[in-house]
N, C-alpha and C positions, 0 to 999 in steps of 0.2 A: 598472566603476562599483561601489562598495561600497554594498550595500543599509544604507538609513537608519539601522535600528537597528542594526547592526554601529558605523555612522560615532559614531552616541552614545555607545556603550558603549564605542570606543577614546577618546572626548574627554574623557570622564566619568575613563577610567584614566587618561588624562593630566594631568589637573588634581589627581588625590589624586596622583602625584606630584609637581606641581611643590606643591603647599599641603606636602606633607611634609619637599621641601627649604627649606621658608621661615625663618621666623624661629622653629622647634620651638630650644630651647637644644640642644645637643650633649651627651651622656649620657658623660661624664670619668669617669674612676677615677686610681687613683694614678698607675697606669703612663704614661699620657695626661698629666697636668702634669707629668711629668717629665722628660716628652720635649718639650712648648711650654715649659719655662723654662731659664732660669738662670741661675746668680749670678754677679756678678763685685764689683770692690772690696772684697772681704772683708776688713775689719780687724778683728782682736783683740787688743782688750787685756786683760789678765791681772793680776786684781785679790787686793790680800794680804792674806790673813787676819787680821782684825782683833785675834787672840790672839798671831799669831807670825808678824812679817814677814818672813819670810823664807819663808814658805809660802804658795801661793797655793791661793783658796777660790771663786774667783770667777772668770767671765770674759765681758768685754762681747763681742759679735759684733755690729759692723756690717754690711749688707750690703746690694746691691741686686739686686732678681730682676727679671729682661727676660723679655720673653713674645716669644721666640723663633720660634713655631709659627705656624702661617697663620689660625687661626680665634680668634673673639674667644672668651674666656673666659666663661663666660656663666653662673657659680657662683662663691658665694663658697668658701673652702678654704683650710686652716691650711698654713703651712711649718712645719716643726719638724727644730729643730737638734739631735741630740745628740753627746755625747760617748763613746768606747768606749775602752776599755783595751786594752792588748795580748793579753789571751786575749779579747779582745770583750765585754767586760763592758761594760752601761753604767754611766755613771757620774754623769752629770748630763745635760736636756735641757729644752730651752724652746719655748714655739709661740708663733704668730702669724696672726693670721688676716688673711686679705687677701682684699677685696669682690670680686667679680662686675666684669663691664663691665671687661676688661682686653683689652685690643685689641693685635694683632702690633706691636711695636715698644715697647709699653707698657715703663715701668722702676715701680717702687715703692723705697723704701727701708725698711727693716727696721733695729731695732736688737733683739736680745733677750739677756737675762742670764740664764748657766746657775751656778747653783751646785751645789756637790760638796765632796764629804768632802777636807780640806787637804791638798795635796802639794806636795811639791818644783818640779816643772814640768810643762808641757805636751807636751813633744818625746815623749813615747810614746801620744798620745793620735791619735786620729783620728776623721774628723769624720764625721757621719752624718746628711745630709739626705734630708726627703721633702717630699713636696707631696699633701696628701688631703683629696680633694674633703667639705663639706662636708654631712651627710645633708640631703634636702630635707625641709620642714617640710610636713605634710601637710595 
């Protein structure tokens, strides 16, 4: 038989954990929305510089992000797309913020436009996304 106070003091620890697993939000960084999302129907189109068409300055990115991972999202948090050159340079990038309350299975669609200095094409460009959690407001 466990003497009383013993029995309180283990009921007591087990109610501060189940109140800890409740509805606290989950404490995300980047690394963490990058493993619950990601993109898929990625379309670009590649928009021509309004000086000299034959050079493009522009370029729309559609896209939709799935919330992949098992827990609901539970912070709002920007994606942001950019663009890099072949020695890694960026070149142009754009963000998007997307709300809180996004649940496994969730999709969103996204459109955002990057512009950058006028070039010939895309084909040496590569892409550069992240997902980062928004700072909480105090």
């Amino acid at each position: 038989m466990v003497p009383r106070t013993s029995g309180i003091i283990a009921l007591a620890a087990l109610v501060s954990i189940i109140q800890s697993c409740g509805t606290k939000p989950l404490e995300l960084d980047a690394d963490d929305l990058t493993n619950m999302l990601s993109v898929s129907n990625v379309v670009k189109q590649p928009v021509a510089d309004p000086s000299d068409a034959s050079r493009i300055s522009r370029v729309i990115i559609d896209v939709d992000v799935i919330h992949v991972g098992d827990f609901v999202i539970d912070v709002p948090f920007t994606m942001t797309w950019g663009l890099r050159d072949q020695d890694g340079n960026l070149i142009g990038s754009a963000s998007a913020m997307l709300a809180e309350k996004m649940a496994p299975g969730d999709r969103r669609h996204v459109t955002l436009s990057i512009s950058f200095p006028p070039r010939a094409s895309l084909s040496d460009l590569q892409d550069a996304l992240t997902f980062d959690p928004l700072p909480k407001s105090q």
